[in-house]
C-alpha positions as a Markdown table, in Angstrom:
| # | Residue | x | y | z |
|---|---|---|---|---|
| 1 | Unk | 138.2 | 227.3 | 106.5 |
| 2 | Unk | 139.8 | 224.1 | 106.4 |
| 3 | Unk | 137.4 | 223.1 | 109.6 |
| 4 | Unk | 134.8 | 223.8 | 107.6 |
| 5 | Unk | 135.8 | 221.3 | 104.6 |
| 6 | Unk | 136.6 | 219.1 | 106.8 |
| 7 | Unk | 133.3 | 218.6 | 108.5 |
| 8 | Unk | 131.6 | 218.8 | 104.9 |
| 9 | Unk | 134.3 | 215.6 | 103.6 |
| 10 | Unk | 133.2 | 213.8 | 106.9 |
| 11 | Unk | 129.5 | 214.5 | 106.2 |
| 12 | Unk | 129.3 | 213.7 | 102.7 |
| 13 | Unk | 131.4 | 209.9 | 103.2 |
| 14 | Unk | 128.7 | 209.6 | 106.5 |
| 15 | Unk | 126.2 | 210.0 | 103.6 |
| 16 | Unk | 127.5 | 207.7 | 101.1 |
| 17 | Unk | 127.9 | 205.4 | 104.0 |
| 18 | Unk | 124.3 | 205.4 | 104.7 |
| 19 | Unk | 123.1 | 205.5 | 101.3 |
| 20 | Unk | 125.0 | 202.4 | 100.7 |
| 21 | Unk | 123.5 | 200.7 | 104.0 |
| 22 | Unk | 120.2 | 201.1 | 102.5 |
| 23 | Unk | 120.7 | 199.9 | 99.1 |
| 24 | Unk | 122.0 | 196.9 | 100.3 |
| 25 | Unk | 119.2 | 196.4 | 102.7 |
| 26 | Unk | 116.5 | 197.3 | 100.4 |
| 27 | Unk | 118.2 | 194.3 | 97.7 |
| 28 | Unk | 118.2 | 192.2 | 100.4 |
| 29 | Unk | 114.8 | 192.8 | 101.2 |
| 30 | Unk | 113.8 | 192.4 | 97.5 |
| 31 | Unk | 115.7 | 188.7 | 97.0 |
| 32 | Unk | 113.9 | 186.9 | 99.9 |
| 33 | Unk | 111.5 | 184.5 | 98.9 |
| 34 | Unk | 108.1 | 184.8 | 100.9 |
| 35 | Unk | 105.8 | 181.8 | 101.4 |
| 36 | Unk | 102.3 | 181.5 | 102.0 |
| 37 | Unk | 100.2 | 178.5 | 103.3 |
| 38 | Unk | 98.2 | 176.9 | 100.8 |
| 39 | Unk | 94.6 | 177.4 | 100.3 |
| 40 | Unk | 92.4 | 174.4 | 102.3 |
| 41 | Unk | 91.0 | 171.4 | 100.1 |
| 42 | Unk | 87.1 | 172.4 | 99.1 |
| 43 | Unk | 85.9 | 169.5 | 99.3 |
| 44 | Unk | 87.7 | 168.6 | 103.0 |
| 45 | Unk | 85.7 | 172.4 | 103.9 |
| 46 | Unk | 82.1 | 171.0 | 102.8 |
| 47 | Unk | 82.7 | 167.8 | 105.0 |
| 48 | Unk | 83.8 | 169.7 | 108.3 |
| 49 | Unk | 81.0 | 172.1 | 108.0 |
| 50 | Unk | 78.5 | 169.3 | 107.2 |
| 51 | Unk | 79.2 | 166.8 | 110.3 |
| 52 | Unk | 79.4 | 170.0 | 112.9 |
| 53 | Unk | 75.5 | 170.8 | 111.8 |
């Protein structure tokens, strides 16, 4: 028997191990800050398409 509890106290720290990896990872994925390019000038659009025509 004390094999057995053993390998379940080994198991269950593995697990809390793991779960704590991912909580951390999943915060860190939550705080970063994504950026985005900003949307082209209209008016810069109707002059490009105007002088290719």
């Amino acid at each position: 028997m004390g094999t057995l509890v053993g390998v379940i106290v080994v198991s269950v720290i593995f697990v809390i191990l793991i779960l704590l990896l991912t909580l951390t990872q999943t915060k860190k994925a939550y705080d970063y800050k994504h950026t985005i390019d900003p949307l082209p000038d209209e008016n810069n659009n109707g002059r490009e398409k105007s002088e290719t025509k």
